[in-house]
Backbone of each chain as ProteinMPNN parsed JSONL, in Angstrom:
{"seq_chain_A": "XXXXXXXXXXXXXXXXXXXXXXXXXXXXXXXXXXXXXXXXXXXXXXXXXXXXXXXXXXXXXXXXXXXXXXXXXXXXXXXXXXXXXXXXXXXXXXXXXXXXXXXX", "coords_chain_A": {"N_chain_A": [[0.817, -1.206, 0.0], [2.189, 1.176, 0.073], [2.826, 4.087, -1.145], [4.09, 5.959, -3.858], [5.406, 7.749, -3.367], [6.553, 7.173, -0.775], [8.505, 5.778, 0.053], [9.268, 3.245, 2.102], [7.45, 0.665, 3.07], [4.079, 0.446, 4.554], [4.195, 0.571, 8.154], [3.607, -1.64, 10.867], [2.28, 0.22, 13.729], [3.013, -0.318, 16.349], [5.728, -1.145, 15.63], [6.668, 1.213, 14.656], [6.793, 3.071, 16.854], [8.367, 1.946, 18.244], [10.997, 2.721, 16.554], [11.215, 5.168, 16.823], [11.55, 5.365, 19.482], [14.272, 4.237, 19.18], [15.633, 5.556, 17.365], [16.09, 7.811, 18.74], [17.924, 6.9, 21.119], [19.958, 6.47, 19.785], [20.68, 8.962, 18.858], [21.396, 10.32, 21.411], [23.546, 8.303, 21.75], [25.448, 9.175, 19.625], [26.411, 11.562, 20.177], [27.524, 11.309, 22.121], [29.227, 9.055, 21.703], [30.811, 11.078, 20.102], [32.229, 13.177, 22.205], [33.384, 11.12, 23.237], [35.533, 11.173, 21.675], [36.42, 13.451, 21.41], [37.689, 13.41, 23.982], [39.667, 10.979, 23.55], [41.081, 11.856, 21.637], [42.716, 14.215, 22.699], [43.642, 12.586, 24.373], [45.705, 11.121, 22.659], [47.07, 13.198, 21.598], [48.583, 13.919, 23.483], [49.649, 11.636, 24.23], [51.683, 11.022, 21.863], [53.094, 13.518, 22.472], [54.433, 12.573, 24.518], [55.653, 10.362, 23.947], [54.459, 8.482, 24.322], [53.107, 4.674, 24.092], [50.855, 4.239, 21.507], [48.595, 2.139, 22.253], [47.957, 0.307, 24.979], [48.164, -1.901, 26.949], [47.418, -2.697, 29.804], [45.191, -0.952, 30.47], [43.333, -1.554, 29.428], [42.602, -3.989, 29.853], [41.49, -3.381, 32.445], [39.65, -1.724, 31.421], [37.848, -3.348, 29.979], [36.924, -5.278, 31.832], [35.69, -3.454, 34.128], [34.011, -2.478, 32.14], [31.824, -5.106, 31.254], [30.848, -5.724, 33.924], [29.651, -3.648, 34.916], [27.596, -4.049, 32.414], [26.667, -6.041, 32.929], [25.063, -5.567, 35.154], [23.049, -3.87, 33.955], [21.587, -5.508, 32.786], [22.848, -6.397, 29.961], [24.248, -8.114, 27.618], [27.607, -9.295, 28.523], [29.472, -10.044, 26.52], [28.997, -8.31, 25.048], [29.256, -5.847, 25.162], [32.418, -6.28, 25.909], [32.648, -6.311, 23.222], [31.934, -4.059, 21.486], [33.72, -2.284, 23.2], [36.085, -3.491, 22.211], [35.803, -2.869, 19.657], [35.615, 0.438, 19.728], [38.127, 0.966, 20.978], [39.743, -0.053, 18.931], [39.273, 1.831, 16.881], [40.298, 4.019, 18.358], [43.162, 3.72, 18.456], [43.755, 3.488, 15.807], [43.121, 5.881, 15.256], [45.29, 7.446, 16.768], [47.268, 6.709, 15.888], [47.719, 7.775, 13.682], [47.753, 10.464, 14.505], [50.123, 10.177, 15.777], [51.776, 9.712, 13.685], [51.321, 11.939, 12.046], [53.085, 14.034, 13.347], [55.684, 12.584, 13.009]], "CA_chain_A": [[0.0, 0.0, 0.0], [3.061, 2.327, -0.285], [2.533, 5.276, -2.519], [5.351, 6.14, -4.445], [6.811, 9.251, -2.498], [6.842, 6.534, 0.387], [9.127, 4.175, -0.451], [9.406, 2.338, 2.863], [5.811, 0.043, 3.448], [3.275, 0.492, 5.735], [5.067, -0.434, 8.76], [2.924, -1.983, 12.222], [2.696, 1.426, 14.507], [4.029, -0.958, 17.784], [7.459, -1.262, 14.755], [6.859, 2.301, 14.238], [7.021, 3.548, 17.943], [10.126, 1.029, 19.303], [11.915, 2.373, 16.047], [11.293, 6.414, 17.345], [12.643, 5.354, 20.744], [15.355, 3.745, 18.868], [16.289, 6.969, 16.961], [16.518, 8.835, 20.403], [18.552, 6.622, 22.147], [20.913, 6.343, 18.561], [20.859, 10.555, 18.719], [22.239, 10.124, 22.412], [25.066, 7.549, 21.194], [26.212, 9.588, 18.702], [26.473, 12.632, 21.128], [28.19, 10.544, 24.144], [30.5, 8.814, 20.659], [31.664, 12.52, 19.756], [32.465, 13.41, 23.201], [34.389, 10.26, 23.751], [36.202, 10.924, 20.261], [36.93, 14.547, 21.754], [38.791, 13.055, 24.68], [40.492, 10.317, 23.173], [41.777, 13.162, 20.923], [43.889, 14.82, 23.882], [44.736, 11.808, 24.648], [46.224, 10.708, 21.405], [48.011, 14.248, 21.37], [49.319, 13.89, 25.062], [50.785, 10.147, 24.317], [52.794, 11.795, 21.247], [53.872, 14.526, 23.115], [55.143, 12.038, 25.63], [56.096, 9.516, 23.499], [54.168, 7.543, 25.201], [53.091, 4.215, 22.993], [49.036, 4.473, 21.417], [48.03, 1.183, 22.915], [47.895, 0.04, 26.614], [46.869, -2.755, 27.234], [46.453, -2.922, 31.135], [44.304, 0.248, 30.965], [42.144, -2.179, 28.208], [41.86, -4.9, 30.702], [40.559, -2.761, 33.122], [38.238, -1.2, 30.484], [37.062, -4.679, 29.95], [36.453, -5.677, 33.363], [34.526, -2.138, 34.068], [32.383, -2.432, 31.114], [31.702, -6.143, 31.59], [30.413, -5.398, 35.062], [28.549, -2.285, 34.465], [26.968, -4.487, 31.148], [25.566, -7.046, 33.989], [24.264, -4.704, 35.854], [22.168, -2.987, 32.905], [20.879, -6.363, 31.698], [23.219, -6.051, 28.885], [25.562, -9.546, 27.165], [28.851, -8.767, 28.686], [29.969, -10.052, 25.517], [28.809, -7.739, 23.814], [30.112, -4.906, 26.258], [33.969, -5.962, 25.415], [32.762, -6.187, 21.418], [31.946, -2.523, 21.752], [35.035, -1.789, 23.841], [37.447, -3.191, 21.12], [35.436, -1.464, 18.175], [36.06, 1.713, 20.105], [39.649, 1.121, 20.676], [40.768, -0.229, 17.292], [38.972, 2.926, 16.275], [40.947, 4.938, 18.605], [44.665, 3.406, 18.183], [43.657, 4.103, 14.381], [43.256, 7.704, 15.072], [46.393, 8.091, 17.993], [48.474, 6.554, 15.174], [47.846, 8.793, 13.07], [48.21, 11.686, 15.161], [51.766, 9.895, 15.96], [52.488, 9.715, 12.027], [51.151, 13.647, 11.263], [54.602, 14.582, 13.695], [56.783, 12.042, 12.431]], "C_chain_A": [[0.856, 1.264, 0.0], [2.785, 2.935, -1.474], [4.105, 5.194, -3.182], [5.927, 7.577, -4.262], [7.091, 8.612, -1.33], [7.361, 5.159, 0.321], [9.612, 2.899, 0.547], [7.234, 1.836, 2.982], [5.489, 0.229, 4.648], [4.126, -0.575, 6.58], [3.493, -0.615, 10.248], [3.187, -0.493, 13.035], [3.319, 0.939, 16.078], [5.446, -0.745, 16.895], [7.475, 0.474, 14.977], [7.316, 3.256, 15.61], [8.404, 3.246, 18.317], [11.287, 1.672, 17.832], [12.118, 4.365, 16.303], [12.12, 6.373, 18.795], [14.24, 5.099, 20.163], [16.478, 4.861, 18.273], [16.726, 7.857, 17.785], [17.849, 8.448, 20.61], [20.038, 6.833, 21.411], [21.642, 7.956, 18.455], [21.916, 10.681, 19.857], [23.837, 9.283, 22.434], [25.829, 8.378, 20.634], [26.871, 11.044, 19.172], [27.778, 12.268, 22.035], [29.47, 10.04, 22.903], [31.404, 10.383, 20.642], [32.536, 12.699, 20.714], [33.795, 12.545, 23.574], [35.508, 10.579, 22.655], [36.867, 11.83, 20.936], [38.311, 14.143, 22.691], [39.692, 12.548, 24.768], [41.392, 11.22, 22.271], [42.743, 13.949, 21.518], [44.121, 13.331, 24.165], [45.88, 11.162, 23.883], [47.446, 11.96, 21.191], [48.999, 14.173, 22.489], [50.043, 12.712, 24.799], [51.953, 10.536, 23.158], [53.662, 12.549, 21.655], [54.941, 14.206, 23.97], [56.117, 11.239, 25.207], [55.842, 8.44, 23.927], [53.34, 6.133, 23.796], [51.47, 4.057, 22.366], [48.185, 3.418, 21.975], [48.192, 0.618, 24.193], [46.752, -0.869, 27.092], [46.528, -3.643, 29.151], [45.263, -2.331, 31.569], [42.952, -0.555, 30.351], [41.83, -3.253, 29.262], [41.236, -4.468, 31.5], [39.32, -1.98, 33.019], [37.157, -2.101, 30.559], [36.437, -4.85, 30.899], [35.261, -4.814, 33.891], [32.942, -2.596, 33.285], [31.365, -3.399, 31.387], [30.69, -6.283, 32.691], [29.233, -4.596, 35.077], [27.214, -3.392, 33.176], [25.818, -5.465, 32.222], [24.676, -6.673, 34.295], [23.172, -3.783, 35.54], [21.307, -4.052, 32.151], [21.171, -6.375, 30.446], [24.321, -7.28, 28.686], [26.729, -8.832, 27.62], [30.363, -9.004, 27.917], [30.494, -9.392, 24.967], [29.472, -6.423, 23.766], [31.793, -5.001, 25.726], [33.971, -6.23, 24.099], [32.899, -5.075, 21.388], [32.96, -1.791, 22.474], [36.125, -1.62, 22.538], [37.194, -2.707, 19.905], [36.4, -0.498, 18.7], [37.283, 1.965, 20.196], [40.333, 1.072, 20.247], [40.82, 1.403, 17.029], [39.806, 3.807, 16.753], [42.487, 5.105, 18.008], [44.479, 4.089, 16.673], [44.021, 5.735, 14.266], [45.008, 8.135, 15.693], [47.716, 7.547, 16.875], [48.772, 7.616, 13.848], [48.009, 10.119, 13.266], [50.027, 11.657, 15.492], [52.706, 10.59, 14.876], [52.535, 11.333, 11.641], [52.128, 14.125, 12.454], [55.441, 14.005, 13.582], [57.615, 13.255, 11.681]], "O_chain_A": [[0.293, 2.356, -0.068], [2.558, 2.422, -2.57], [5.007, 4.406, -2.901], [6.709, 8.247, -4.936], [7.867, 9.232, -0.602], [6.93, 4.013, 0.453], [10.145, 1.869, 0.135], [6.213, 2.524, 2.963], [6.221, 0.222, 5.638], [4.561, -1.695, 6.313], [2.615, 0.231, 10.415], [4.334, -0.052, 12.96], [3.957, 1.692, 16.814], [6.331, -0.141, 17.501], [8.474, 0.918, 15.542], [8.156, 4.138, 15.425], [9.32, 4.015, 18.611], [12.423, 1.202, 17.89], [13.188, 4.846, 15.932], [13.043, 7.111, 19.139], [15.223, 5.671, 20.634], [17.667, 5.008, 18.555], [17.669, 8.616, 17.563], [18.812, 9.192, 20.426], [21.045, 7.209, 22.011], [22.798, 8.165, 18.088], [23.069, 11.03, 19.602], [24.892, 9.612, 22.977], [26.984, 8.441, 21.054], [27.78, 11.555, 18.518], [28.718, 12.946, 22.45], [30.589, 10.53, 23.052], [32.5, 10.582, 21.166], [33.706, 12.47, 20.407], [34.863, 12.965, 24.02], [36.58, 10.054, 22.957], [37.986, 11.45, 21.28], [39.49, 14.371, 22.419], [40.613, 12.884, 25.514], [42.606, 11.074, 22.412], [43.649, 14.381, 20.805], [45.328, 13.102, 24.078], [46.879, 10.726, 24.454], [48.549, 11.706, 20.708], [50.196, 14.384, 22.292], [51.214, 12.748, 25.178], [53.125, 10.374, 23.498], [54.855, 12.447, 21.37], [55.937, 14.874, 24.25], [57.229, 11.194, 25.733], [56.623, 7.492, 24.008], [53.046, 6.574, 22.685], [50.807, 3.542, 23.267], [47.017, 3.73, 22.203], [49.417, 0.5, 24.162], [45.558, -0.861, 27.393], [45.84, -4.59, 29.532], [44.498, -2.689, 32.465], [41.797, -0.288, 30.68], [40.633, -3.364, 29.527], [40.137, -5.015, 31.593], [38.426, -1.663, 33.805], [36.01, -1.923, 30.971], [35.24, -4.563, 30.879], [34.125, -5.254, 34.07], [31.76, -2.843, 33.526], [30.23, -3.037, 31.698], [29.678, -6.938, 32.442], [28.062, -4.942, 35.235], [26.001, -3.251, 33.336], [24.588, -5.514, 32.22], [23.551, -7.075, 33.999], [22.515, -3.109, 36.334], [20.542, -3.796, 31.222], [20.26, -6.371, 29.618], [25.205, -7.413, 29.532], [26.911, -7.718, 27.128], [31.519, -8.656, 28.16], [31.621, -9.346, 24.474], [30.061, -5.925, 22.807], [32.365, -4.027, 25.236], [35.066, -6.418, 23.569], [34.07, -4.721, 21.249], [32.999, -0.574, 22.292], [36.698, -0.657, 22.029], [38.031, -2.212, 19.15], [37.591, -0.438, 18.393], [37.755, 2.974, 19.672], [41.426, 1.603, 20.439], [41.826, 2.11, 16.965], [40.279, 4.569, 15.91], [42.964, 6.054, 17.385], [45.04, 5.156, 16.421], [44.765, 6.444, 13.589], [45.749, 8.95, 15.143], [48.885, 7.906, 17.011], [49.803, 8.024, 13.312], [48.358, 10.891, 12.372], [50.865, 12.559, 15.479], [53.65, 11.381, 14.892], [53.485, 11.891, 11.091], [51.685, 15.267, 12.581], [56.448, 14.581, 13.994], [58.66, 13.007, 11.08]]}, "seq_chain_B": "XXXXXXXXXXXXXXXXXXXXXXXXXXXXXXXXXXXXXXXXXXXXXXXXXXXXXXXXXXXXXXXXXXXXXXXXXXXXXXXXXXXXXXXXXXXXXXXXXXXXXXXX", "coords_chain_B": {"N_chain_B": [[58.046, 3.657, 38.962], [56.169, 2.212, 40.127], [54.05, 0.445, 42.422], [54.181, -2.995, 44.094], [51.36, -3.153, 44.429], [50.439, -1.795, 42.724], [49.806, -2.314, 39.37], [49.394, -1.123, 36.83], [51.702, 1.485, 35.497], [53.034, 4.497, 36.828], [51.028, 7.015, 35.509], [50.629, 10.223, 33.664], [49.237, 12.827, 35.579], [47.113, 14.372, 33.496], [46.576, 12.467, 31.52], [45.227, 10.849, 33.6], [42.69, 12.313, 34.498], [41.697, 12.525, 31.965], [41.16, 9.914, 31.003], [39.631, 9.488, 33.474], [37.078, 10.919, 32.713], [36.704, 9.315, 30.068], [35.354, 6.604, 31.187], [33.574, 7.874, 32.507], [31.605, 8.783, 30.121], [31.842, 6.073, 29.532], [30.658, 4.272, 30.801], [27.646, 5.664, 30.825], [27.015, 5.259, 27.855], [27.307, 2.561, 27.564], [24.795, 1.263, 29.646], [23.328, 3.277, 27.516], [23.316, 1.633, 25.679], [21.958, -0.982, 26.502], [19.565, -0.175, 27.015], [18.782, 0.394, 24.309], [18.904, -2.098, 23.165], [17.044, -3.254, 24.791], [14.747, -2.417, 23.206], [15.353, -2.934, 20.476], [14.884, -5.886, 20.981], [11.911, -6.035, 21.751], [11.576, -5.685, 18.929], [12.403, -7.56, 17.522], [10.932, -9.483, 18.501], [8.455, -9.003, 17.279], [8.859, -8.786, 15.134], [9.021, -11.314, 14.476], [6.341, -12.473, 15.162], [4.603, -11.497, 13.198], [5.737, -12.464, 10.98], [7.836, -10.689, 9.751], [10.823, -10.251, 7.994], [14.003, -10.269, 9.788], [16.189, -8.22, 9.036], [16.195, -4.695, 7.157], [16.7, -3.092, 4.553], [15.789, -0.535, 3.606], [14.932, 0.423, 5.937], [17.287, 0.565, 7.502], [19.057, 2.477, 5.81], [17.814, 4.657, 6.196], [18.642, 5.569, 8.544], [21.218, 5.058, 8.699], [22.032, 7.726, 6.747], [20.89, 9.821, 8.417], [22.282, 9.45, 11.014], [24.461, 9.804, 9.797], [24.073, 12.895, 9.352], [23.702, 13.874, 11.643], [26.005, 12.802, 13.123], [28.13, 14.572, 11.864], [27.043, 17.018, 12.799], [27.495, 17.147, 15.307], [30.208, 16.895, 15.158], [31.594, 14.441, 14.412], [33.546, 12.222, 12.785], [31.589, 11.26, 9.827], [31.701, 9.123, 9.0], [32.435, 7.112, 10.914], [30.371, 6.808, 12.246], [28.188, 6.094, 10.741], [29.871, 3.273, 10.249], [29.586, 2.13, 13.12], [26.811, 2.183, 12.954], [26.697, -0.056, 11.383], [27.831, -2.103, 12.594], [26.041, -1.929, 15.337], [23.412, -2.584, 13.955], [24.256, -5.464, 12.88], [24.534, -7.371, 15.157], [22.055, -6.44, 15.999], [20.588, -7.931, 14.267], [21.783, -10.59, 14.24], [20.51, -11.289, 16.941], [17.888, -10.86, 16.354], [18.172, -13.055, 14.588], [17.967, -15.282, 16.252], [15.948, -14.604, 17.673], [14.005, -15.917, 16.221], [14.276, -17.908, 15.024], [14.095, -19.739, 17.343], [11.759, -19.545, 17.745], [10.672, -21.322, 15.752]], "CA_chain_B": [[58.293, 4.066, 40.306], [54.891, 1.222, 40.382], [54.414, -0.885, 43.729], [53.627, -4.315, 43.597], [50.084, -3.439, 44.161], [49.358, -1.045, 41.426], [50.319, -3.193, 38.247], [49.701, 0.091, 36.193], [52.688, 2.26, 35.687], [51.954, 6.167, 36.956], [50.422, 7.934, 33.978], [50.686, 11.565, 33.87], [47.879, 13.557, 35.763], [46.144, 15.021, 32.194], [46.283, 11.293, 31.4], [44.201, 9.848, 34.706], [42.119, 12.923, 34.081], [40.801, 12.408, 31.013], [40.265, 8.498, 31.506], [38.1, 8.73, 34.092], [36.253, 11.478, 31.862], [36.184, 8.47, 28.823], [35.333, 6.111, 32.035], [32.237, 8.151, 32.853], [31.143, 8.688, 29.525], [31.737, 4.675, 28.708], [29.145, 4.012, 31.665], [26.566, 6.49, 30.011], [27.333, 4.148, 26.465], [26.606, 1.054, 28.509], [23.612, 2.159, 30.023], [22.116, 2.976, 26.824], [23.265, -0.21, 24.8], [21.523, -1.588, 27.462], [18.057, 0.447, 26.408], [18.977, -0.094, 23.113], [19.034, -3.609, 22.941], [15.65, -3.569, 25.248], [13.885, -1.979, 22.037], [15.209, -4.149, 19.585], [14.308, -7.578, 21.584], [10.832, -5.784, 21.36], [11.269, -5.102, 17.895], [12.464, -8.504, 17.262], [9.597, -10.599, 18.567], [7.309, -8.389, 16.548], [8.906, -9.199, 13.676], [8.643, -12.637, 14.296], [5.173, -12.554, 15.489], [4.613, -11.016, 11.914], [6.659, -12.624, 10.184], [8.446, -9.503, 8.74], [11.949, -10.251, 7.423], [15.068, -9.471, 10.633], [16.673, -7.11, 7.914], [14.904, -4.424, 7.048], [17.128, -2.595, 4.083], [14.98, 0.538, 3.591], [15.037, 1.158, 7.573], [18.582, 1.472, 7.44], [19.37, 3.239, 4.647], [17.566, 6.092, 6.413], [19.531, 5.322, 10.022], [22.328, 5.679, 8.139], [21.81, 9.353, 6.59], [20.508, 10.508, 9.792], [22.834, 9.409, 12.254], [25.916, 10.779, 8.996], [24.197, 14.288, 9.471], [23.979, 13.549, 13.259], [27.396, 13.51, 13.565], [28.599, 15.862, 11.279], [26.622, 18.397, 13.306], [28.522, 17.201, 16.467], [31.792, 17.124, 15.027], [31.998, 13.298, 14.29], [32.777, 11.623, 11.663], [30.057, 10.876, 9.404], [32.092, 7.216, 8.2], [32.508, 6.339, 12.198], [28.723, 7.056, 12.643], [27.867, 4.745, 9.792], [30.364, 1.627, 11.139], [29.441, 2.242, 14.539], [25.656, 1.619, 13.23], [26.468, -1.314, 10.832], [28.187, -2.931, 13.847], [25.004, -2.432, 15.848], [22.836, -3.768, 13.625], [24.864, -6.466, 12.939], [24.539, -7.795, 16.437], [21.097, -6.822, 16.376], [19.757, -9.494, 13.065], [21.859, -11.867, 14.87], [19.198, -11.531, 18.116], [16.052, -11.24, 15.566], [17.477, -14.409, 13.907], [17.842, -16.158, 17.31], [14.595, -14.879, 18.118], [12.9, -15.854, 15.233], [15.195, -19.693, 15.179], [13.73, -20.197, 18.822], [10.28, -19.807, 17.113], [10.81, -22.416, 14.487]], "C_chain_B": [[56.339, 3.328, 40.717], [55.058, 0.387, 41.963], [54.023, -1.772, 43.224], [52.217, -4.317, 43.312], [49.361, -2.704, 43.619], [50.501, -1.345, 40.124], [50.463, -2.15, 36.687], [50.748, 0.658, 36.437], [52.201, 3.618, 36.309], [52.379, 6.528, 35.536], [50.813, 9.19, 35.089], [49.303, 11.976, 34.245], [46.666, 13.85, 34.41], [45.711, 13.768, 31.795], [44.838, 10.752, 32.03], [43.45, 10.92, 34.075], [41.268, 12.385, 33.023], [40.473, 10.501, 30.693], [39.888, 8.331, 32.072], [36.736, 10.002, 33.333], [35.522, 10.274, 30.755], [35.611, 7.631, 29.885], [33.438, 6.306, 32.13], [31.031, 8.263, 31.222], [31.018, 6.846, 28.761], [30.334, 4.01, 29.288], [27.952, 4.673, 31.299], [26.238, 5.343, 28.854], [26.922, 2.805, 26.923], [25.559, 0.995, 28.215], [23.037, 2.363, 28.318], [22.099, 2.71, 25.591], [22.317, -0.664, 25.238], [19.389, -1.289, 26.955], [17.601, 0.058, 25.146], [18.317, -1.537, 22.868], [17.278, -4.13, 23.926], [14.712, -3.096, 23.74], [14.383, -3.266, 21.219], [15.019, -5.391, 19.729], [12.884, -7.248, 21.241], [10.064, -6.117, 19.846], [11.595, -6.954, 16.957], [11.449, -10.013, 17.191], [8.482, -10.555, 17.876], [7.461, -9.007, 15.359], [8.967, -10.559, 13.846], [7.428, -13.45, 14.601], [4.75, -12.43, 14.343], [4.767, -11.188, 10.954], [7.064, -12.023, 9.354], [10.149, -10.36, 8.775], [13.302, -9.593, 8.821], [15.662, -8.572, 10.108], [15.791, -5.954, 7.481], [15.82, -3.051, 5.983], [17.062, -0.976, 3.944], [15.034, 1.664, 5.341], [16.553, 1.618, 7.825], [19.447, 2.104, 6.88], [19.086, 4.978, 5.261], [18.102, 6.489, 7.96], [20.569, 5.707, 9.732], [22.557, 7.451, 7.803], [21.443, 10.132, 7.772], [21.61, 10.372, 10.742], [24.367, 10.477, 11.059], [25.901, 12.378, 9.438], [24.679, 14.479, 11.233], [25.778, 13.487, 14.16], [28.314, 14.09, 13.431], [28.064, 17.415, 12.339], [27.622, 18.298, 14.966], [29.85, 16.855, 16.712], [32.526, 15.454, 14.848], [32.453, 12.973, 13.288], [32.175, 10.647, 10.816], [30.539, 8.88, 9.104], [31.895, 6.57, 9.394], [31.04, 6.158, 12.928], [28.191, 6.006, 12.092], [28.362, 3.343, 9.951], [30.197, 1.336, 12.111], [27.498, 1.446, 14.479], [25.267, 0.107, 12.261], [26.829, -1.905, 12.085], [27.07, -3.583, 14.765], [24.158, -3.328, 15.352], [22.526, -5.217, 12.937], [24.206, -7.314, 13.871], [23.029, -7.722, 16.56], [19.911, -7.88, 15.69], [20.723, -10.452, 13.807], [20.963, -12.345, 15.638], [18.091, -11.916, 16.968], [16.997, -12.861, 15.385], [17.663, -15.372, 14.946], [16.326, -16.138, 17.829], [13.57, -15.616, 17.201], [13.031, -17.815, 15.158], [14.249, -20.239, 16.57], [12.478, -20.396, 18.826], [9.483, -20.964, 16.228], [10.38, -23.419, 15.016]], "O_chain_B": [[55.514, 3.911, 41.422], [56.079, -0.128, 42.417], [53.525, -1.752, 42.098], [51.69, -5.008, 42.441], [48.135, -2.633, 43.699], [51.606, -0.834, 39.94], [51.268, -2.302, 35.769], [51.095, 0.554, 37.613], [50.991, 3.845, 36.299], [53.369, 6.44, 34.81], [51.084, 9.296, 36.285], [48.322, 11.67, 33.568], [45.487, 13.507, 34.505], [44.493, 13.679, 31.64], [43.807, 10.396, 31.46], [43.379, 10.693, 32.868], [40.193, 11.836, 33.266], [39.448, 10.113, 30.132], [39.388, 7.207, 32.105], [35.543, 9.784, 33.543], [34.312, 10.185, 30.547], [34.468, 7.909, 29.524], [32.498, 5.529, 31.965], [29.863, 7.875, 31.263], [30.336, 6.503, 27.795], [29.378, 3.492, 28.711], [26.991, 3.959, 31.582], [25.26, 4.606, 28.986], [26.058, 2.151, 26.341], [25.093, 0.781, 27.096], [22.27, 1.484, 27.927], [21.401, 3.128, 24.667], [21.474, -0.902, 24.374], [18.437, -2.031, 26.714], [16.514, -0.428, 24.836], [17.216, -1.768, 22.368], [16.603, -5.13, 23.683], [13.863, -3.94, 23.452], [13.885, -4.388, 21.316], [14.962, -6.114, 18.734], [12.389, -8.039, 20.439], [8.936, -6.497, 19.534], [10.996, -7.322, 15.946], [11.283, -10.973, 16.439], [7.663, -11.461, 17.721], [6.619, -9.59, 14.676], [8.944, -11.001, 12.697], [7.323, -14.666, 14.435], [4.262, -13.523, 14.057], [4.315, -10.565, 9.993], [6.913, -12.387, 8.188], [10.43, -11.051, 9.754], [13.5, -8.379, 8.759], [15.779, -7.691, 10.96], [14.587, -6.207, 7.426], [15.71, -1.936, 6.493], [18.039, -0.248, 4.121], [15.117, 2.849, 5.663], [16.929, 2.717, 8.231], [20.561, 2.319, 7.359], [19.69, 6.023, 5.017], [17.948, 7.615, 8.434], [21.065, 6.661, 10.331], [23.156, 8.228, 8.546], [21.923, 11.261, 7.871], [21.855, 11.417, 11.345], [25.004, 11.463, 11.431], [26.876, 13.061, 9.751], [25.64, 15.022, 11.778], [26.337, 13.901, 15.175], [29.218, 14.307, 14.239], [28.642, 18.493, 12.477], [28.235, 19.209, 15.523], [30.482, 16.616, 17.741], [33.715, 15.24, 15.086], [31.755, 13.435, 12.385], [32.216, 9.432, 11.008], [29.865, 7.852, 9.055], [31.272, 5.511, 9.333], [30.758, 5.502, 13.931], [27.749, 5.059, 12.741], [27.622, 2.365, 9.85], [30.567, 0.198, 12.4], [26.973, 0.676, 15.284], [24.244, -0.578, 12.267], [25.839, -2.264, 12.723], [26.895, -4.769, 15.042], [23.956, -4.455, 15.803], [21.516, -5.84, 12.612], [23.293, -8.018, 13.441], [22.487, -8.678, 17.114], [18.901, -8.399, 16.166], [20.063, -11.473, 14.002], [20.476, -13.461, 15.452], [17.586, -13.023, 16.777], [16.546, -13.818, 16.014], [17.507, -16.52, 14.529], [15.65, -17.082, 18.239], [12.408, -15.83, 17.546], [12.149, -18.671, 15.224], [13.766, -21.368, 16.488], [11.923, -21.174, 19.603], [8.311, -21.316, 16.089], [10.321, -24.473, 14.383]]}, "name": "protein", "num_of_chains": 2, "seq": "XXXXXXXXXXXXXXXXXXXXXXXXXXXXXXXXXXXXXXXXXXXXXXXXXXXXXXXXXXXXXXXXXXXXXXXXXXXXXXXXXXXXXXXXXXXXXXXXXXXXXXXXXXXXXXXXXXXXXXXXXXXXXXXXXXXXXXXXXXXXXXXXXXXXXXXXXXXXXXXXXXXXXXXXXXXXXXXXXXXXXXXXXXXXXXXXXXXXXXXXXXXXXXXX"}
């Protein structure tokens, strides 16, 4: 029953509600992501400066452990908690190496 | 200049600083994975009540563009917005197709 200026189909309005919360919570991620990007950003400049090396990996076990914990405690896979950790930290090392490389 | 019973080296003050800043904002990120992932279990049973398809091409085509501007406006960027939400809903057609497998 889609028209053709509405190129997604009539969706169920229960789909249509849980996918407005979903956009919120996705708006808030991407907010709280930036933020974290910001900080990892001084930090990436501060470990150059130091010469300090872009990866650390006791500070990552203790990330782990944190998150892990916290993930329990939210009713959240604590799986899934240190999947989302090492996204975030490939992603970072990616950046802090390249902040290394642009003062090589 | 570590004791035995802090296995961390000392970081520099600006360092600790701004990791328990990423720290507090990781617990925020938790927290609302955690929400997250309550909607799409919702959104998952529906669609298998329904039998709509766990994929839903069209829906994230426009998740995508939204969250790109979304973090262009808060200084992200738009590529880490976009892998950040394939990732998710990666993880989240795995659940539908567990939920939907568990139905079978």
């Amino acid at each position: 029953m889609a028209s053709r200026d509405a190129p997604t189909p009539d969706i169920p309005p229960e789909l249509a509600e849980y996918r407005r919360s979903i956009d919120n919570i996705d708006s808030a991620l991407i907010h709280l992501l930036a933020e974290r990007f910001k900080c990892t950003r001084k930090v990436g400049e501060l470990k150059a400066r130091l010469d300090l090396p872009p990866a650390d990996p006791a500070r990552e076990a203790q990330q782990v452990a944190r998150l892990r914990a916290l993930a329990i405690s939210a009713d959240l896979a604590p799986e899934f908690a240190e999947t989302f950790l090492n996204f975030l930290v490939k992603e970072v090392i990616r950046h802090h190496e390249g902040i290394r490389s642009g003062r090589a």
